[in-house]
TORTILO-839871 format. One record per residue (C-alpha): chain; x, y, z; residue in one letter. Coordinates in steps of 0.001 Angstrom, whole numbers. Example, Ala and Ser with C-alpha at 12.3 -4.5 7.8 and 13.67 -1.06 7.14 Angstrom:
% TORTILO-839871
A/12300/-4500/7800/A
A/13670/-1060/7140/S
This chain:
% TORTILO-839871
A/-15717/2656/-25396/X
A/-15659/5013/-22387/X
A/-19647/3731/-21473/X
A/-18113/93/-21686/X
A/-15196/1226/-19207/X
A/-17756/3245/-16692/X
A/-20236/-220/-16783/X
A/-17106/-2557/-16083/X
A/-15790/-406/-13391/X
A/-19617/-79/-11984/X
A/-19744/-3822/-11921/X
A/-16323/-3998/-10252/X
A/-17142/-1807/-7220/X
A/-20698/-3447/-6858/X
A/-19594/-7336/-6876/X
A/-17024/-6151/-3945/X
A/-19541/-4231/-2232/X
A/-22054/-7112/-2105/X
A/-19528/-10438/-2906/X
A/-21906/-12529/-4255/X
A/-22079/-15755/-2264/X
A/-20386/-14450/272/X
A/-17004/-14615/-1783/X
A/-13766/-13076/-855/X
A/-12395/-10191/-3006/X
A/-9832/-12388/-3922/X
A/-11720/-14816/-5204/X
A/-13994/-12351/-7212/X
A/-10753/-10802/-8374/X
A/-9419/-13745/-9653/X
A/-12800/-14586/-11368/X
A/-12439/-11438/-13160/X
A/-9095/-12024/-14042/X
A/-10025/-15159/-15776/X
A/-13069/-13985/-17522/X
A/-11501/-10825/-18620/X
A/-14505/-8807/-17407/X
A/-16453/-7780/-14240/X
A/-19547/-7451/-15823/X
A/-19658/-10507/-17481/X
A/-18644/-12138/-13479/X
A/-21465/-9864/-12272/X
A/-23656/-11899/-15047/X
A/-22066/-15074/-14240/X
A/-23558/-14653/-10286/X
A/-26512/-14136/-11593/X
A/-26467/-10116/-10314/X
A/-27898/-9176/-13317/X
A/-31315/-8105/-13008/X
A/-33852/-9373/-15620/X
A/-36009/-6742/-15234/X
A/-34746/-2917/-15679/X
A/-34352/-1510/-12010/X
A/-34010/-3738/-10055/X
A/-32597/-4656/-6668/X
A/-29216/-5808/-8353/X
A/-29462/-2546/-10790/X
A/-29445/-518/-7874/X
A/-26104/-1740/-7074/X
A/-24907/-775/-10460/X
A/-26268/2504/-10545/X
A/-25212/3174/-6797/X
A/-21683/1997/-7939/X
A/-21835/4476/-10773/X
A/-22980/7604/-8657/X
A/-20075/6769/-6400/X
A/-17526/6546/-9187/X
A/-18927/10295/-10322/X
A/-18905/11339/-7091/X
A/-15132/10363/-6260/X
A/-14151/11488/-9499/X
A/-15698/15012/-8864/X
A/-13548/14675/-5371/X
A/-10145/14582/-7255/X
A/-9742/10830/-6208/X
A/-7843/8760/-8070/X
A/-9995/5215/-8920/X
A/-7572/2377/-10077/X
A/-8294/-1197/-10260/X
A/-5977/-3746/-10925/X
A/-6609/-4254/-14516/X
A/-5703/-323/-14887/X
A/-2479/-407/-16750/X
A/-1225/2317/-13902/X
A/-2071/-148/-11284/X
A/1420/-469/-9445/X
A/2623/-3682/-10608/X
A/4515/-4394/-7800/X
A/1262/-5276/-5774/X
A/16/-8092/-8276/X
A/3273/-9679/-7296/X
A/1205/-10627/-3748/X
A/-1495/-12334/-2659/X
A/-3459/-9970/-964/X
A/-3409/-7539/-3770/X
A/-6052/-5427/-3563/X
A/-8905/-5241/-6217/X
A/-9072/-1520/-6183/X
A/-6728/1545/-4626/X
A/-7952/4983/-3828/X
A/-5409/7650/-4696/X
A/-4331/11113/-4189/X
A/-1072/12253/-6133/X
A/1377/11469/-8481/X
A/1856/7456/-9281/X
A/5069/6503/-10690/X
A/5172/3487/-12812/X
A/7925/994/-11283/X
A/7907/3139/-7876/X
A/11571/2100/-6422/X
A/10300/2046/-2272/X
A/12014/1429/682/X
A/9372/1288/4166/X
A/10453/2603/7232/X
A/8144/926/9816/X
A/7998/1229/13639/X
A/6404/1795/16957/X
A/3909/4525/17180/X
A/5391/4773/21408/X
A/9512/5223/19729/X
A/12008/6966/21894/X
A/14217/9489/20669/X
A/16779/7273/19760/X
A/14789/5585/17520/X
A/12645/8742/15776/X
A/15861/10017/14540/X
A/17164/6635/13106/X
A/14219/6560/10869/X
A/14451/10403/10085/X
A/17969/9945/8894/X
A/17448/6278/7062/X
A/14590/8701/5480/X
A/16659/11818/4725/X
A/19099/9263/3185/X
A/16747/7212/1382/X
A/15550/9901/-293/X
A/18758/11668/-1651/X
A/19441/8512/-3180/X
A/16479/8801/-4925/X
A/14423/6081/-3337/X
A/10758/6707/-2385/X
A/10445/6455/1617/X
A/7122/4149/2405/X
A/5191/4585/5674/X
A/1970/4455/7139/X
A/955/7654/8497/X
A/772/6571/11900/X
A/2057/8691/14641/X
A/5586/7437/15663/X
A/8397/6368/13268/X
A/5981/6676/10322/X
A/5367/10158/10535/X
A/9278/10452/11656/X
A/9960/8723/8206/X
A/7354/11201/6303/X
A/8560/14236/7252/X
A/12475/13564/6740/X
A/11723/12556/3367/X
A/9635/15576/2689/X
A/12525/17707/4174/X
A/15240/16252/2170/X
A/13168/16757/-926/X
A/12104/13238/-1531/X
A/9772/11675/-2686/X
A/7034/9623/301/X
A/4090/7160/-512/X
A/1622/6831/2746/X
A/-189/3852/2339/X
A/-3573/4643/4782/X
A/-4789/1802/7576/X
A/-8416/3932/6581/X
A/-10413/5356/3784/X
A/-8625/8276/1638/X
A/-11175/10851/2871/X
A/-10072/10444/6663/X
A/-7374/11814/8566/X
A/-6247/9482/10902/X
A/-4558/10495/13601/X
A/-6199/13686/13288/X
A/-2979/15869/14084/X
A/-1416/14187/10976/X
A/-4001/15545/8359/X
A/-2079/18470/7627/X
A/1068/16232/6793/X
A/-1430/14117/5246/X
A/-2570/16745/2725/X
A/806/17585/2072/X
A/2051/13762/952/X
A/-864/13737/-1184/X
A/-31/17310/-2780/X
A/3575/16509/-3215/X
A/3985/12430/-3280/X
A/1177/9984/-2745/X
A/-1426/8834/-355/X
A/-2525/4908/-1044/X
A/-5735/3444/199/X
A/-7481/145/-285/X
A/-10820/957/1347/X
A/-13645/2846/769/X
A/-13209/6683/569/X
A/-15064/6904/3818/X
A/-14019/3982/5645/X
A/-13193/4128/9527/X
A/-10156/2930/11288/X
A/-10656/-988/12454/X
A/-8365/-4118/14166/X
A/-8362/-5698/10934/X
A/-7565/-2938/8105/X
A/-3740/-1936/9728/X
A/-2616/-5508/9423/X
A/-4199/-5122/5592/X
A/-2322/-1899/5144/X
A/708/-3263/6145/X
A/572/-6406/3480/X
A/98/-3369/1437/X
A/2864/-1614/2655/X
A/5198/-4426/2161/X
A/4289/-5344/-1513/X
A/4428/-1590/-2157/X
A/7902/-1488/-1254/X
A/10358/-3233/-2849/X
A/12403/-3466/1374/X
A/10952/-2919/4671/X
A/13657/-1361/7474/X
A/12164/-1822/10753/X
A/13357/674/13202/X
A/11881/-51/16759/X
A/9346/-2306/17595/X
A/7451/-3796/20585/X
A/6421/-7500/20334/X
A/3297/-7033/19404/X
A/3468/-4213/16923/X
A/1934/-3878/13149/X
A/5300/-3371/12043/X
A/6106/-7239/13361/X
A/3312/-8151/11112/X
A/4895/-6559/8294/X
A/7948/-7859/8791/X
A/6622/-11487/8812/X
A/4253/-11050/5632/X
A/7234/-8839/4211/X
A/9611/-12359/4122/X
A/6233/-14322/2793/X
A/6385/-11945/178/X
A/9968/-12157/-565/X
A/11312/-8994/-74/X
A/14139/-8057/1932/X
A/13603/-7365/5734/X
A/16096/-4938/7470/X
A/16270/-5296/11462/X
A/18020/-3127/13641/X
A/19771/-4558/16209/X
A/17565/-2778/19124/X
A/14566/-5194/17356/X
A/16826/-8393/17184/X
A/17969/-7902/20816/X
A/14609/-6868/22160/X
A/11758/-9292/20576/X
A/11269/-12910/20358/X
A/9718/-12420/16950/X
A/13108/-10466/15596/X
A/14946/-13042/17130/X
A/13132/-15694/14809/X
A/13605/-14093/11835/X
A/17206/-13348/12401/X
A/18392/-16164/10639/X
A/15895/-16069/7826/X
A/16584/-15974/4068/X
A/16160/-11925/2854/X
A/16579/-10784/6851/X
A/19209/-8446/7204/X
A/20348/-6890/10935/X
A/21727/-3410/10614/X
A/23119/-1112/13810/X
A/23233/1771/12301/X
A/21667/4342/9411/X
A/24174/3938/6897/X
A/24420/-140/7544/X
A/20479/342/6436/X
A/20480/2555/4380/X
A/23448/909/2367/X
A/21750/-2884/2194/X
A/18308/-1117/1338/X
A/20167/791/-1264/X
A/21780/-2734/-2952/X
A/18607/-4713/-2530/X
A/16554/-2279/-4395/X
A/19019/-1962/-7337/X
A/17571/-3226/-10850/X
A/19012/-6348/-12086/X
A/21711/-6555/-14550/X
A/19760/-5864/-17780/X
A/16490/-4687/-16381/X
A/17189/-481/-15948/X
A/18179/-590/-20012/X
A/15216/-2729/-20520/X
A/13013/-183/-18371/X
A/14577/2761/-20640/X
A/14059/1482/-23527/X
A/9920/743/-23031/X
C-alpha cells in the first residue's frame, strides 16, 4: 500500500535523524534489515508515541513533510531496501541508508573513478581528461567527485566525449560546492547523475569528503588515481578502495611521489600504470563481467 510505503520511509528518515540511543546508521540499518521494517525498529526503540502527537510523532510527521517537500523538488529519495538502490554499494560497509538523487540511475552502473588533487598540474589534468574521454567511448561511466581539480577534469571529458559521468557530492544535493562548478553540476545531473548521502541541505564538513569517497569507491567498480599529494582524499580512497576489494590503479607520478602509494604498490588489486592507455586498458579488463554473468544480466 502506497500509505504503508510513505509511513516506512517516514520512519526511516526520522530514526536517522534522531538515532535512537545514540546508534550509528549502520547499526539502525542493519536493525531494519533484520526486522524487515523501519517502523516496526522505530516501535522497537520505543519512538512510538502512545499518545497521538506527540514529541516522537513530530518526528514522523516532520519526516513526512520533508519527503513531500523533496519529492515536489524533483529529488530522487532511495533507500537501500529500494529495489533501484545501486547494488554495488550494499557490497560495503559503509553503505549508506539513504541516497539523494538527481538523474538517470542505471541498474548494474559499470564505473571507473578518476580521483586526484584538487592543486593538479597540467600534466596531470589532461591524464585524467583523456583516461575520461577513453573511459567513456568504451562505454564505461567516469566516477568523480565534483571537486575542483582532476574531478572536474574527469567530468567534463566524459561529458565531451559523450559519456556517461556519476558525481558522487562530499555535500547535500541542493548545494553547489565549489560554487563555480554548479553549472557543470546541473549539467551531470541533467545528462548523467549526481549522488548524495546527506541531507538535501547539508554543508560541506572534514568528515563528509572522506564519507563521499567510501562512496565513491563502492560506486565504482575501479578507482584510477591520477595525482595525489600525501595527504589527499583521493589517498583515502585508495586505501578504503583495496578494503573494499576493488581494483586500485596508480600512476607512476603517485608511486614515485608518496609514501602511502609506495605502500600499496605491492598490494593485492594495486595496479601502477604510466600512461592513459596502460589505465585505461587494466580499468577496461577489471571491469569486464565474468564469464557467464553479461548472459545472465541479459537474460533478467
Amino acid at each position: 500500500m502506497p500509505g504503508e510505503d510513505e509511513r516506512e520511509r517516514a520512519a526511516l528518515v526520522a530514526l536517522l535523524r534522531t538515532r535512537p540511543g545514540d546508534r550509528s546508521w549502520a547499526d539502525i540499518a542493519d536493525r531494519i534489515t533484520e526486522t524487515g521494517t523501519a517502523y516496526g525498529v522505530w516501535e522497537q526503540l520505543g519512538c512510538a508515541s502512545p499518545t497521538l502527537f506527540g514529541p516522537e510523532d513530530e518526528a514522523l510527521e516532520e519526516a513526512a513533510a520533508d519527503l513531500d517537500s523533496w519529492a515536489r523538488d524533483g529529488l530522487r529519495f532511495l533507500t537501500f531496501l529500494d529495489d533501484d538502490y545501486p547494488a554495488q554499494l550494499r557490497e560495503i560497509q559503509e553503505m549508506p541508508p539513504v541516497l539523494f538523487a538527481l538523474g538517470g540511475i542505471v541498474p548494474d552502473d559499470r564505473g571507473v573513478s578518476v580521483v586526484g588533487s584538487r592543486t593538479a598540474t597540467p600534466e596531470a589534468l589532461r591524464f585524467a581528461g583523456d583516461a575520461a574521454t577513453e573511459l567513456a567511448r568504451a562505454g564505461i561511466t567516469v566516477v568523480s567527485g565534483l571537486a575542483a581539480g582532476i574531478d572536474t577534469a574527469a567530468h567534463r571529458a566524459a561529458l565531451a566525449a559523450g559519456g556517461r559521468t556519476v558525481a558522487v557530492l562530499g555535500t547535500g544535493i541542493r548545494r553547489f560546492y565549489p560554487r563555480e562548478n554548479r553549472e557543470l553540476q546541473e549539467r551531470i545531473a541533467a545528462e548523467g547523475l549526481v549522488l548524495s548521502q546527506f541531507w538535501p541541505d547539508a554543508t560541506p564538513q572534514r568528515h563528509t569528503f572522506p564519507m563521499r569517497n567510501a562512496v565513491m569507491s563502492g560506486y565504482g567498480r575501479a578507482t584510477i588515481v591520477v595525482a595525489a599529494g600525501e595527504k589527499s582524499g583521493a589517498r583515502i580512497q585508495a586505501r578504503v578502495a583495496v578494503a573494499h576489494g576493488r581494483p586500485v590503479i596508480l600512476t607512476d607520478t603517485v608511486v614515485h611521489g608518496t609514501e602511502w602509494g609506495r605502500a600499496l604498490r605491492d598490494r593485492a588489486g594495486v595496479h601502477v600504470v604510466s600512461t592513459v592507455d596502460e589505465a585505461v586498458a587494466v580499468a577496461v579488463r577489471v571491469t569486464e563481467p565474468l564469464p557467464g554473468q553479461l548472459e545472465a544480466f541479459l537474460a533478467t
